[in-house]
C-alpha positions as CSV (number, residue, x, y, z in Angstrom):
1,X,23.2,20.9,-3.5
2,X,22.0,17.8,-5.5
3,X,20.8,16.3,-1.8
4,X,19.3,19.1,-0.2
5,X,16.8,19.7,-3.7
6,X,16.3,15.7,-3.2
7,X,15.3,16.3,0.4
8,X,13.1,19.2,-0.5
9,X,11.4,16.6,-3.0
10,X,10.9,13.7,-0.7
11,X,9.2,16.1,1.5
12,X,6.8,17.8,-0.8
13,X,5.5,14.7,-2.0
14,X,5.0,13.7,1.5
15,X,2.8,16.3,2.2
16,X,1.2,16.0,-0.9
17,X,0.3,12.8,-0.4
18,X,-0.9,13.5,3.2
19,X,-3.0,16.2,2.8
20,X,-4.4,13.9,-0.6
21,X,-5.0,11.0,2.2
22,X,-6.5,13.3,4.5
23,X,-8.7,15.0,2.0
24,X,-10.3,11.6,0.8
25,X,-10.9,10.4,5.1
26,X,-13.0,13.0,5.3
27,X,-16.0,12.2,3.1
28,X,-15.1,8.2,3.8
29,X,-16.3,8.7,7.5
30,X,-19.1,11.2,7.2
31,X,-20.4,9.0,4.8
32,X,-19.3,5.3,6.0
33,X,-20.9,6.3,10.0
34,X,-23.9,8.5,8.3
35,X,-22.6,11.7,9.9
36,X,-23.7,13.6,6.8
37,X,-27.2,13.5,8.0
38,X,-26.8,15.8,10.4
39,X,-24.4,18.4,8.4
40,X,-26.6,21.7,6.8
41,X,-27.8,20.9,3.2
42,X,-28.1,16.9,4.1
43,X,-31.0,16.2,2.1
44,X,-29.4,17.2,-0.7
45,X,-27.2,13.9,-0.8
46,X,-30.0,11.7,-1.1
47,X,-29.9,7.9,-0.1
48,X,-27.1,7.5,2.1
49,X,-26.4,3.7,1.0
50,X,-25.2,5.4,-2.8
51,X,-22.8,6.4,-1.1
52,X,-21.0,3.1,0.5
53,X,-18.2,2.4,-1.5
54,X,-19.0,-0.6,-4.3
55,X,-16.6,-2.2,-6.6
56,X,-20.2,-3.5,-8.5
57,X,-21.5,0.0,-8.7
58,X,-18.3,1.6,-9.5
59,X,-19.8,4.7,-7.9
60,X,-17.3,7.9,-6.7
61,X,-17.4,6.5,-3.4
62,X,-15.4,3.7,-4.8
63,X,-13.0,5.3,-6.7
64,X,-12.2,7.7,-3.5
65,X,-11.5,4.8,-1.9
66,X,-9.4,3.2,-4.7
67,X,-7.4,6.3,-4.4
68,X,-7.0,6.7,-0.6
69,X,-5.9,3.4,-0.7
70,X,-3.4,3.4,-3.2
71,X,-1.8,6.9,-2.0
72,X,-1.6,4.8,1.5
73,X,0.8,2.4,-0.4
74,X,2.7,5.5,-2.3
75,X,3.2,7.4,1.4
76,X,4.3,3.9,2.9
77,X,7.1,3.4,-0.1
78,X,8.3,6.8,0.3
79,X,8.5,6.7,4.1
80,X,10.6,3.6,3.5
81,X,12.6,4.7,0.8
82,X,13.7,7.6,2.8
83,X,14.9,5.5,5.9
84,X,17.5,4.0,3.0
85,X,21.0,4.0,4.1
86,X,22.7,7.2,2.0
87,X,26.6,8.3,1.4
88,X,27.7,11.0,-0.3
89,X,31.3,10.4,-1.6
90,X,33.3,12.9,-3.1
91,X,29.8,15.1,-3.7
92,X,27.7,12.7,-5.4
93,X,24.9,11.2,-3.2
94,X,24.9,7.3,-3.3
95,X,21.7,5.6,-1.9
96,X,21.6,1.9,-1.0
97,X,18.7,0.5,-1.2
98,X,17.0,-1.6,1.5
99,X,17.7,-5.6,1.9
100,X,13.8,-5.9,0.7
101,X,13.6,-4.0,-2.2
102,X,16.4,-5.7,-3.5
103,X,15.2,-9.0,-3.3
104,X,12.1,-8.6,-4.1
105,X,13.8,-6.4,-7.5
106,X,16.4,-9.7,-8.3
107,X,13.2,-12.3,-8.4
108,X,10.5,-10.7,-9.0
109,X,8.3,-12.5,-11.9
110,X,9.2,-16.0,-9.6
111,X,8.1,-13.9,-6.3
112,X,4.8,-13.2,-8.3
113,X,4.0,-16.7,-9.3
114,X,4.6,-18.1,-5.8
115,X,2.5,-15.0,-4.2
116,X,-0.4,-16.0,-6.8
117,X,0.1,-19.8,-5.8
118,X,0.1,-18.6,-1.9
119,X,-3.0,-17.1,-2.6
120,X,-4.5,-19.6,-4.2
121,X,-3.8,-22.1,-1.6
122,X,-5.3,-20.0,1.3
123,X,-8.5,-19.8,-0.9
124,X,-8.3,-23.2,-1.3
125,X,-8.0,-24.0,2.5
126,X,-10.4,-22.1,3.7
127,X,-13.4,-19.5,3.0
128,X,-11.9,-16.5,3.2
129,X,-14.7,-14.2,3.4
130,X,-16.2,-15.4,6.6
131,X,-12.8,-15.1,8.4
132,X,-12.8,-12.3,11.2
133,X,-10.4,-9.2,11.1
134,X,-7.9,-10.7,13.5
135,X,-7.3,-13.9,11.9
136,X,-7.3,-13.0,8.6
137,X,-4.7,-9.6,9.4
138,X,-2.7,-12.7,11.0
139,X,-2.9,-14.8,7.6
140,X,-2.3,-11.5,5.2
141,X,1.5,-10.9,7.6
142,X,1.8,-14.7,7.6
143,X,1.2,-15.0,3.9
144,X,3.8,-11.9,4.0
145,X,6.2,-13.2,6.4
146,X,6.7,-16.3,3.8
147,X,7.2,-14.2,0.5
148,X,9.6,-12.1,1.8
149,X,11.6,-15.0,3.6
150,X,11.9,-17.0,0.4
151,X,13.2,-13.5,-1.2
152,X,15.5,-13.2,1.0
153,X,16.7,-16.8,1.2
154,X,16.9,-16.5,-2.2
155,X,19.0,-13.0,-2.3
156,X,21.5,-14.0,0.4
157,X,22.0,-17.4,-1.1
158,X,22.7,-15.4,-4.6
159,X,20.1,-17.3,-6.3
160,X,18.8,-15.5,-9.3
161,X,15.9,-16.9,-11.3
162,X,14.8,-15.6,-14.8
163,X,11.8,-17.2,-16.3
């Protein structure tokens, strides 16, 4: 009983969350490749550049995309979180969590400072606004790649550190 009302809650917020996501793409592309100037009522919008999202400007454009983003990262969790292995013993539901949320849960203060140093040290080495989409997607899994392997090193060699 207990599962099937946990199912029925992992679903809901799914969809939630998607039509959210899908509700906030909408105005990002009419307004990001200025399809809005051909849409009935255009000129009522004004200036099509007020409404490219600016973290200066702080205008709703921003904030739209604040939240699509962010409601990307809650879908992605709870995609994940459901793939979890689960047992029910003796009618109680028992979920294990994945190898990667638990390492990142055992260290996680000494997983932040080494990210912050990580990201440090690729602003250090290079200019990081000038690098091209492919490169830099290959230094965000890189940069990725290492966190979670010194979690993990860290998790199967039991290694707990508490600062």
């Amino acid at each position: 009983k207990n599962v099937l009302k946990l199912k029925r809650h992992w679903i809901k917020s799914v969809v939630i969350l998607t039509l959210i996501i899908i509700l906030l793409w909408i105005p990002q592309i009419l307004f990001s490749y200025n399809l809005i100037s051909g849409l009935p009522f255009s000129s009522l919008y004004g200036n099509i550049e007020s409404f490219v999202p600016s973290r200066r400007f702080l205008n709703l454009s921003y904030i739209c995309w604040v939240v699509l983003i962010n409601c990307h990262v809650l879908l992605s969790l709870i995609l994940v979180h459901s793939i979890q292995r689960r047992v029910v013993v003796k009618d109680k539901f028992i979920s294990f969590p994945s190898l990667f949320f638990q390492t990142i849960q055992r260290n996680s203060l000494f997983l932040f400072l080494i990210s912050n140093l990580l990201t440090g040290l690729i602003n250090l080495s290079m200019k990081t606004i000038y690098v091209r989409r492919i490169p830099s997607f290959v230094i965000c899994m890189l940069y990725l790649l290492v966190v979670l392997a010194i979690s993990t090193i860290l998790t199967l060699k039991k290694i707990t550190i508490k600062l």
